[in-house]
C-alpha positions in Angstrom: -13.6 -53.8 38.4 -10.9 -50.9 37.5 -9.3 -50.4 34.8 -5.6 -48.4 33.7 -5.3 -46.7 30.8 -1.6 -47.4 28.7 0.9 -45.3 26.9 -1.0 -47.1 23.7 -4.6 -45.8 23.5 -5.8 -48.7 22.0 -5.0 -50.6 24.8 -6.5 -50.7 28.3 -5.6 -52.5 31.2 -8.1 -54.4 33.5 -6.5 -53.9 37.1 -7.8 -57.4 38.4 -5.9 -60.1 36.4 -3.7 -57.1 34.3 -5.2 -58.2 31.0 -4.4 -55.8 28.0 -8.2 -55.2 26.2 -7.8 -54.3 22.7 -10.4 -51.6 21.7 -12.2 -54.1 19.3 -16.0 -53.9 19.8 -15.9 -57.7 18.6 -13.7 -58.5 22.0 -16.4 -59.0 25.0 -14.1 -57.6 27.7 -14.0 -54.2 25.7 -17.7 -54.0 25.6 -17.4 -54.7 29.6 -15.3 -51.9 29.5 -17.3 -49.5 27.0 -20.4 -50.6 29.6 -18.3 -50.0 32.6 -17.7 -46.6 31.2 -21.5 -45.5 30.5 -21.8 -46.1 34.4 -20.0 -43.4 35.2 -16.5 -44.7 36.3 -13.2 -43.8 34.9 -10.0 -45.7 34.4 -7.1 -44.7 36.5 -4.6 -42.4 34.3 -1.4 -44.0 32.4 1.3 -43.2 34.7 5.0 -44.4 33.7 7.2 -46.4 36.3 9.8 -44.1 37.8 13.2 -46.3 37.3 14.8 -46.1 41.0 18.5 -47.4 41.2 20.0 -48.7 44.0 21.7 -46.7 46.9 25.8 -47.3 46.0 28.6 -46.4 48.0 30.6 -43.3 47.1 33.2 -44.1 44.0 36.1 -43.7 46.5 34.9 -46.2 49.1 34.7 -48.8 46.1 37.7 -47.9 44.2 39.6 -48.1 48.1 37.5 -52.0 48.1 38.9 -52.6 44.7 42.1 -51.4 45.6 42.1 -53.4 49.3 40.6 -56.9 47.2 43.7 -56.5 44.6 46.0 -56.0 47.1 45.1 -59.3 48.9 45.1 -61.3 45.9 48.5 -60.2 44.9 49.8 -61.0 48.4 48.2 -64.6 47.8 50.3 -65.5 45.0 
């Protein structure tokens, strides 16, 4: 079992089925995860999603596409 630490550190992450554990000593899978502790493993760190964005052609090639797309409907009507 593994477990990911969050952003919030009352929360914690169990890698497996990606369940968010409360830290409440009343909740069994937080005691798992206290006990899985006092054996000697450690969560992997909280490590925020880098936001990619999607390659795009240069402004000028669209603008030309806009430009070529506006032309053609105008020459349809």
């Amino acid at each position: 079992m593994i477990y990911t630490l969050t952003p919030d550190p009352s929360i914690v992450i169990r890698d497996e089925d990606q369940a968010h554990i409360p830290a409440d000593e009343g909740n069994v899978d937080y005691v798992e995860y206290l006990w899985w502790l006092h054996d000697g493993n450690e969560p992997t760190p909280y490590s925020p999603l880098e936001a990619t964005l999607p390659e795009t052609a240069p402004v000028e090639d669209r603008v030309a596409d806009l430009e070529d797309r506006v032309a053609a409907l105008e020459s349809d009507a």
